[in-house]
N, C-alpha and C positions, 0 to 999 in steps of 0.2 A: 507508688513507693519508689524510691531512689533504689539505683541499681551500681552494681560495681562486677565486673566480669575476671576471674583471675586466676590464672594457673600455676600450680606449685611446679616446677624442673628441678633438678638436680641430678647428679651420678648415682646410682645406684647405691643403694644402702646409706644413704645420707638421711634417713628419716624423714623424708615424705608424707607415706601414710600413716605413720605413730602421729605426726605434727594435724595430719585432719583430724585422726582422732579428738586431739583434744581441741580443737578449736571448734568441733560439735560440739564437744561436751561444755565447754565452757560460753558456749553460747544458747544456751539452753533446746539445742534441737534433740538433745534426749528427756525424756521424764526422769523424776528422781529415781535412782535406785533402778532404774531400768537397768536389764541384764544386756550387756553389749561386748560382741569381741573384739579383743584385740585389732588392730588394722581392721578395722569393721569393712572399709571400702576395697578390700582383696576378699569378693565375694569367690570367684572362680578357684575350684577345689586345687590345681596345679599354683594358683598363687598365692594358696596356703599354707601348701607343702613345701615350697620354694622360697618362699621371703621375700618374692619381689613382685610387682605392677606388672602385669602382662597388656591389661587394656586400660582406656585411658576412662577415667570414669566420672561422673559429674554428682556436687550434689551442691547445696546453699544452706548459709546461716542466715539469723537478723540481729544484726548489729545497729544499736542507736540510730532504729525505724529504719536502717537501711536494709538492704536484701544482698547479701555477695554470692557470688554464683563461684563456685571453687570446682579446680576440676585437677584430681590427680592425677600424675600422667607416669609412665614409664622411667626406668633409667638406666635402665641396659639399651647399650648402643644400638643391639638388634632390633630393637622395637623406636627408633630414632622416628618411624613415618608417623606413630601416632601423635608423637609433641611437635610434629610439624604440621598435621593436622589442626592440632588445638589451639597453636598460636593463631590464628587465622579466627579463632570464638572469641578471642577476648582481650581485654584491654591495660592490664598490667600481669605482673611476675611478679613469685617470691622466686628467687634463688638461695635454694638451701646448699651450704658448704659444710661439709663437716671439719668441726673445730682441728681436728687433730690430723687427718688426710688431706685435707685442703683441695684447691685443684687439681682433677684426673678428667683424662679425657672426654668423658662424657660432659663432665663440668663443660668443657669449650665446645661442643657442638650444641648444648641447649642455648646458651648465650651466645652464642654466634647468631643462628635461628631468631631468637628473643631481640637484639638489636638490627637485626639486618628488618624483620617486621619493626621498626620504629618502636619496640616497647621498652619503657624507663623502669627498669626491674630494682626491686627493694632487695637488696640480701642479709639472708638470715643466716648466721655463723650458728651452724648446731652443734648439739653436745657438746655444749664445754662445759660438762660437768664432768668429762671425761677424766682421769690422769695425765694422761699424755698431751692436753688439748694444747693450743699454742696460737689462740683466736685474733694479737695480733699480726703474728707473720701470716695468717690465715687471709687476715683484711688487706694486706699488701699484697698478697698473692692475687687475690681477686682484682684489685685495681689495674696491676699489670696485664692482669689477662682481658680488663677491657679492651685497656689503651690498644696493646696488642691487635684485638681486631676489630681496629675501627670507631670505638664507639664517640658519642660524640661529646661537647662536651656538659651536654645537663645529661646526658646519659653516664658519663663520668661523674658526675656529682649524684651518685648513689644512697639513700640514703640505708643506714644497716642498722640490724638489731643482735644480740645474742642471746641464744637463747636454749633450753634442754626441752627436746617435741617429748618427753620418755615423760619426764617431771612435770610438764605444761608451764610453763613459764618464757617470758621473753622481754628483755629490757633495754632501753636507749644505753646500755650502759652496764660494763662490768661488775658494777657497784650499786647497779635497781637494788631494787627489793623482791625479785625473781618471786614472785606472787600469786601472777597469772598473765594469759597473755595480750593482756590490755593495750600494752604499746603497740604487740602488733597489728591487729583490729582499728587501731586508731590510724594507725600510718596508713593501711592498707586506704580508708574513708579520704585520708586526706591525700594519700600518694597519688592513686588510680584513677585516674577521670571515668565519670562517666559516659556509657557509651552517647559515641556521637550516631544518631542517624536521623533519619528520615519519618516521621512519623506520620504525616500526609502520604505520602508516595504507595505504589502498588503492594500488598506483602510478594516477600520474597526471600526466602533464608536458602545457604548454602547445606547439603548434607556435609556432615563431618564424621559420624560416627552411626553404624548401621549393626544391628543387632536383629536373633530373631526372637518373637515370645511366643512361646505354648498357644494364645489366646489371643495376640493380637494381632499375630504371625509378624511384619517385617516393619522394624521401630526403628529411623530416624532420628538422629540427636544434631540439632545444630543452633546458631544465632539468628532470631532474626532482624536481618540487616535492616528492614524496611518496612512500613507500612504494618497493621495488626493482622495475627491470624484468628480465624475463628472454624469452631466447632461444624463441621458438614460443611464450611466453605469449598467450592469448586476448585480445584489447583490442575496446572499443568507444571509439569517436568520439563524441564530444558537442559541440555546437552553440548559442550561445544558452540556455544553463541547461540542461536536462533531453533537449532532441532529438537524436536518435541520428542520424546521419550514414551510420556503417555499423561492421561487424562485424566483425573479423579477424582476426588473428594478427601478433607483431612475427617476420618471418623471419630479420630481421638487427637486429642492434645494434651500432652502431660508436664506438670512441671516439674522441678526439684525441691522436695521439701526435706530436708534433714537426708537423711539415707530411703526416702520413700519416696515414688515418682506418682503425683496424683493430679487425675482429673482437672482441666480446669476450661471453661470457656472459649478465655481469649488471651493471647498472651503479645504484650505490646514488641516494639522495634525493641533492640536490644540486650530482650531476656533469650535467656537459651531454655528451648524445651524438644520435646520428641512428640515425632508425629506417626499416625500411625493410619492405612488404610491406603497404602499405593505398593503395587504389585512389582513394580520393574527399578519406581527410583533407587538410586545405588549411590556410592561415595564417588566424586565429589557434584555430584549433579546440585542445579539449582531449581529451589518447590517454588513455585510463585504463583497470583495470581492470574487468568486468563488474559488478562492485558499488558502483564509481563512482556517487553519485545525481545530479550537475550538475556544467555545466565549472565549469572555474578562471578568474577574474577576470582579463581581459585588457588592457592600456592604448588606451584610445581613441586613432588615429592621426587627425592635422590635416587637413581636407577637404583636394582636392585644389583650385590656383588658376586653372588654366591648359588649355585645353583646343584639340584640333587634330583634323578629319575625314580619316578614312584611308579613301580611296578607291580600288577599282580603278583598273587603268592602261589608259582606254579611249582613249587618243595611238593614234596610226597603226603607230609602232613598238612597241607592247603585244604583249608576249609574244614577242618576237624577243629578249630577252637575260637572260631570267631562267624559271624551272622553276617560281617558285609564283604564278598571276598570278587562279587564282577567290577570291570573294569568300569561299566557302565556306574557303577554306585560311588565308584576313588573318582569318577569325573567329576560329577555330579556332586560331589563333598570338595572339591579343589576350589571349582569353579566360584561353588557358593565362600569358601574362603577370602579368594581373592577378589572377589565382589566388594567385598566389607573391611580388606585391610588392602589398602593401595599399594604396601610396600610388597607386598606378594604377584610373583606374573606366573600366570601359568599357560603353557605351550604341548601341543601333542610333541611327542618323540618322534623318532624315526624308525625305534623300538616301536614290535607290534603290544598293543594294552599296557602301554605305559606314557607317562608324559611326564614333562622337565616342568620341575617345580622351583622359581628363583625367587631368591630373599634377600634380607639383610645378613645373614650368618646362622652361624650352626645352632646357637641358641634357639632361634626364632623357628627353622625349620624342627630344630627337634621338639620345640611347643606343640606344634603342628601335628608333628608325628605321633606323640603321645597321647595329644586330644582325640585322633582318629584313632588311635588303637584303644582307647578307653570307651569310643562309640561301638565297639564293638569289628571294627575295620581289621582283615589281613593285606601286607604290605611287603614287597621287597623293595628296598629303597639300596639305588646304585651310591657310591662315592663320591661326597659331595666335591666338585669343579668349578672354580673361579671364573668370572665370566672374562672374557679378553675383549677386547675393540682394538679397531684401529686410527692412529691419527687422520682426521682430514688432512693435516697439510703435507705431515713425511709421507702415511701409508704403510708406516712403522707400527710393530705389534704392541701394545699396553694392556698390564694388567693392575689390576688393585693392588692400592699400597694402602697398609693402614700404621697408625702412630700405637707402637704398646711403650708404656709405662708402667715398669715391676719395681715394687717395692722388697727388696730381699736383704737378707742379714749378709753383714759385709764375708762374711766367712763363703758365701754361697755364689758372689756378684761372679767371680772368673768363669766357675762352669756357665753359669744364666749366658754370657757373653759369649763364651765358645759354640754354646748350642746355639743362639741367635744368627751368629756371624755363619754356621753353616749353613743356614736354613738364609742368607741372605739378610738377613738383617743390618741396618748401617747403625753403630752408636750415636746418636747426637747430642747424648749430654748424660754425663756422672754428678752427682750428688748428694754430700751426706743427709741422713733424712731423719737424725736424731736416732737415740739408742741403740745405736748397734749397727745402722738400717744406713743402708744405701738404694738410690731412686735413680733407676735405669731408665734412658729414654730414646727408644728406636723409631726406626723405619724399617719395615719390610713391608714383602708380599704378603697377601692375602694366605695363598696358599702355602708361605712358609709358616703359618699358623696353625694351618689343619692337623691335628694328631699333635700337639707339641703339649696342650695343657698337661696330660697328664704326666708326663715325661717333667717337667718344669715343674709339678709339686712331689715327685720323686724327689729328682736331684737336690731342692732345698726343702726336704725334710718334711713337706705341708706347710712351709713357715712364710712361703713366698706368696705375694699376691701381684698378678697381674691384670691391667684395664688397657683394654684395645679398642680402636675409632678410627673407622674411614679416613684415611687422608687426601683421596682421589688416586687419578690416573697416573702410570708413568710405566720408561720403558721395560721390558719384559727383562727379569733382571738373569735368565739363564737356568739351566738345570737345578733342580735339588732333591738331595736325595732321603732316598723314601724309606718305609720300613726295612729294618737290616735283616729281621729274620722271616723265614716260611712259616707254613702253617702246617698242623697238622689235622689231616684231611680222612673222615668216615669212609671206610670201602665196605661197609656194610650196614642194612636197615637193622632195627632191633632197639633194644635196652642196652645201656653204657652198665658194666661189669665190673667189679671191684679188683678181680681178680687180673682182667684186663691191663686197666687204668693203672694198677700198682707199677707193672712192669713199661708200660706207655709213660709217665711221667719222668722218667730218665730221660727222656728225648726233645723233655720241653715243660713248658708250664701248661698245665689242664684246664679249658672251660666248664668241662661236664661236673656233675657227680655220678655214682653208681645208681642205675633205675633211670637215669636219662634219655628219654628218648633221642636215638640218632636216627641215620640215614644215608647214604653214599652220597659223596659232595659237602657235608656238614664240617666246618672247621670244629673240629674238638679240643685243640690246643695250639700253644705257639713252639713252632719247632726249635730247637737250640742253636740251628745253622740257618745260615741264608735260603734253603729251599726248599719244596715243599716234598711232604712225604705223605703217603697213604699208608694208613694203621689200622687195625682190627678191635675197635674199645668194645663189642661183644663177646671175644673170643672166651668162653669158661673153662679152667682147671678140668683137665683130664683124672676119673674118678680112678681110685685102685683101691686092692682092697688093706692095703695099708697106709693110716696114716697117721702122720704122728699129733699127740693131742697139746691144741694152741698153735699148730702152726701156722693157719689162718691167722691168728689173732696178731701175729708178727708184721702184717703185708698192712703198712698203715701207712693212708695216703696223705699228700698234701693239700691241705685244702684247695678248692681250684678258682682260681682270679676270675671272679663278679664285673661286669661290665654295665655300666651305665648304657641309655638310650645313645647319649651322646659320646662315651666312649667311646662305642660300638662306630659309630659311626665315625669317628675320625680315624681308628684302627685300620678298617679295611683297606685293600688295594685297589687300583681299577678292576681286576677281575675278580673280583669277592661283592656280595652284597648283603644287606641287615634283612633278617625276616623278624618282621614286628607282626603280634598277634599278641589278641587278648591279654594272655599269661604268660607269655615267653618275648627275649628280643634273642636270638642263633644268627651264626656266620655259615655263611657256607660261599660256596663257590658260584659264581655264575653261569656256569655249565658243569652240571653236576655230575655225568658221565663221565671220567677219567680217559676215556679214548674221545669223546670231543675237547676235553680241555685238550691234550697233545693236538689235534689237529687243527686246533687255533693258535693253539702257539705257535705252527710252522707257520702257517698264513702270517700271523704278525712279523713272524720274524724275516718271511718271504718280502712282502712289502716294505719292512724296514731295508732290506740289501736294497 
């Protein structure tokens, strides 16, 4: 059967997985009437609850006897290594833009990827059933951001569709008959060539994507480049050119059928399947043949920017709410991590029973963090730190600069700007953006980013939306400054007190509620000043035997600021860390005893003179 290999990219939330959706459904890989959810292919429970592609996933229709192998991919910049993984499987793109946002940065780093691999990507203008949609300025935006970088000129001669993934429709034309998505099914057959390869020559396919399963234990997803695989066949792993890895047998071979991965023989050059029954291969290793003489050429993945220490949970309540708390078990879940996602490096610390965990950004690491405290994992994780290099030629300090574009109501644009420009940020471009809306386009550091989200949907109301993307290396652009206020700090183990807390939230905003477990060292709130204070949130009302009736009822607290995973973690300072477990994320200080924090301060401050 004729074969066609093709990945959807796009920016985040531009409808992706609604648009597979229907292009199963309408290609008949469901039964009638069968019960199916929403984003069917956001199996994983975190990318449920979130609304977006965390892993990149594969599955096939049959279109007019042909077979398309479609593989969803991410669109958050943090998960950038998996759609660089993917382009490497297959042989055209859709690029979806949404009709009404148009190009944002992630838009330009999958197409950048997408032409820099030689692929002639179709683009699909979505949701223009929008109100606001504006599908041709949308089409000239995209043209430009070819030309921009690079492309060539049949890769400039793109062809486009427009179309609603929500409604399942797609047409050569503003004026179809928005019906179904026939047009795009048909382009897809005649845009995409089929794969070219080898089909005499040795088998041999790249891993790309490495998962584990209950029962088959470590499954394999790639293309194979060359030659057929078959069932019990012999394979050796290769490594780096010529080095063997290890030796084995494929015990399973599985295809993509609809959203079901089944059984099959043998599967020719070209098709992408998962293999299953080899103990060590890992991403980007090449399975091949015993005659095989070196792997197969794999795409370099972008250093990673962003890096955060995962430490034991050695807090007072350590190992009261969670099953995996040695270090020995955080290794051994890191390790297997970053086995199966490339963009993840993991390194021991200099810390004893911790090690530096680096990524793409906070996103991706706080994935991470959640997935392992949802396995049942306790965690203190330090302040995540931008990674620095140096130039070869000056010797000169660099750190990561990324491109943010915020879309904000023109009433909001001066603050957005002020807080940018202190955090280092350069303006490179002002723009009205339709209704109201003005489209901000910086350059900063990395780490003028850290802690600022939530500060930036403060100031404009929740109304503001920003998109950030790697822009590379440059020089270290100088100081910035950090949180303005202390914290306020447990000087006692026990339950958080109502009676307490009443009189303690004059002094600042509260994390706790009443019944809360504390501890000495525990941040329980933000102090109203620049430095930190220690407080008593157990201390109880002294009993008498007069008292007046209701006067309790008077001492009424304010509710106290909820913190996200990722919150949490852009909050702290360098000497503060997150305890993640089971059912709690708490702040506390990184030496919890109040006379070693003083006697690190001096130390710091000694070294600093």
């Amino acid at each position: 059967m004729p074969l066609r290999n093709v990945a959807i990219i796009a920016h985040v939330d531009h409808g992706k997985t609604t648009l597979v959706d229907q292009l199963l459904r309408q290609s008949g890989a469901f039964r009638e009437h069968q019960a199916v959810a929403e984003r069917a292919l956001d199996r994983n429970e975190l990318e449920r609850e979130r609304g977006i592609t965390i892993l990149a996933k594969c599955t096939s229709v049959i279109w007019r006897d042909t077979r398309i192998n479609i593989i969803d991919t991410p669109g958050h910049a943090d998960f950038g290594g998996e759609v660089e993984r993917i382009l490497n499987m297959v042989d055209g793109a859709l690029l979806l833009v949404d009709a009404a946002e148009g190009v944002l940065p992630q838009t330009k780093f999958v197409v950048g990827k997408a032409l820099a691999r030689g692929l002639h990507p179709i683009v699909v203008v979505n949701k223009v059933d929008r109100q606001d949609a504006r599908p041709h300025e949308v089409h000239e935006e995209v043209f430009e951001l070819f030309a921009a970088l690079g492309a060539t000129d049949r890769q400039l001669d793109f062809p486009i569709v427009f179309a609603s993934g929500r409604q399942g429709w797609a047409d050569l034309t503003l004026e179809g008959s928005r019906s179904d998505l026939t047009a795009l099914f048909d382009l897809v057959l005649n845009h995409v060539p089929a794969p070219t390869v080898q089909q005499d020559a040795a088998f041999a396919m790249v891993a790309t994507i490495l998962e584990y399963d209950p029962y088959l234990g470590r499954v394999l997803t790639g293309r194979v480049e060359q030659g057929i695989a078959r069932v019990n066949m012999p394979v050796r792993v290769l490594r780096s050119g010529s080095d063997v890895v290890e030796v084995g047998r494929l015990t399973k071979l599985l295809s993509f059928r609809g959203l079901d991965r089944l059984p099959v023989d043998e599967a020719v050059a070209g098709d992408i399947v998962a293999v299953a029954g080899l103990a060590q291969a890992t991403v980007p290793d090449t399975i091949g043949a015993p005659e095989l003489a070196s792997s197969l050429p794999a795409i370099p993945v972008d250093p990673p920017t962003l890096s955060m220490t995962f430490r034991i949970n050695d807090g007072p309540l350590g190992g009261s709410e969670g099953r995996k708390v040695t270090s020995r078990q955080i290794r051994d879940r890191l390790l297997r991590e970053a086995e199966g996602n490339v963009a993840i490096r993991v390194t021991e610390s200099s810390e004893s029973e911790a090690f530096e965990v680096a990524g793409r950004g906070e996103l991706q690491l706080g994935v991470l963090i959640e997935q392992m405290r949802r396995e049942g994992f306790e965690l203190t994780i330090g302040r995540p730190r931008v990674i620095m290099r140096r130039d070869d030629a000056t010797g000169e300090r660099e750190e990561p600069l990324e491109e943010a574009m915020i879309d904000v109501d023109e009433a909001y644009s001066g603050i957005v700007v002020d807080k940018m420009s202190r955090r280092k940020g350069e303006l490179r471009e002002v723009r009205p953006f339709g209704a109201g809306k003005t489209r901000l386009t910086f350059l900063i550091p990395s780490r003028g980013l850290i802690g600022y989200h939530g500060e930036f949907l403060t100031d404009t109301r929740g109304t503001g939306i920003m998109n950030r993307l790697f822009a590379g290396y440059g020089a270290w652009r100088g100081p910035i400054e950090g949180r303005r206020n202390g914290s306020l700090i447990s000087n006692a183990d026990g339950m958080a007190v109502h009676y307490a807390l009443f009189y303690l939230q004059e002094r600042g905003a509260l994390f706790v509620d009443p019944g809360h477990k504390v501890y000495v060292g525990m941040i329980i709130g933000e102090h109203s000043r620049g430095s930190d204070l220690d407080v008593n949130p157990i201390k109880e009302k002294k009993l008498t035997n007069i008292r007046a009736a209701g006067k309790d009822d008077a001492m009424l607290l304010t509710p106290p600021r909820r913190m996200s995973l990722e919150q949490a973690l852009a909050y702290i300072e360098d000497d503060e860390l997150v305890e993640v477990t089971p059912s709690a994320v708490r702040l506390r200080k990184r030496y919890l005893n109040p006379h070693d924090r003083k006697r690190m301060e001096r130390q710091e401050a000694g070294a600093a003179a």
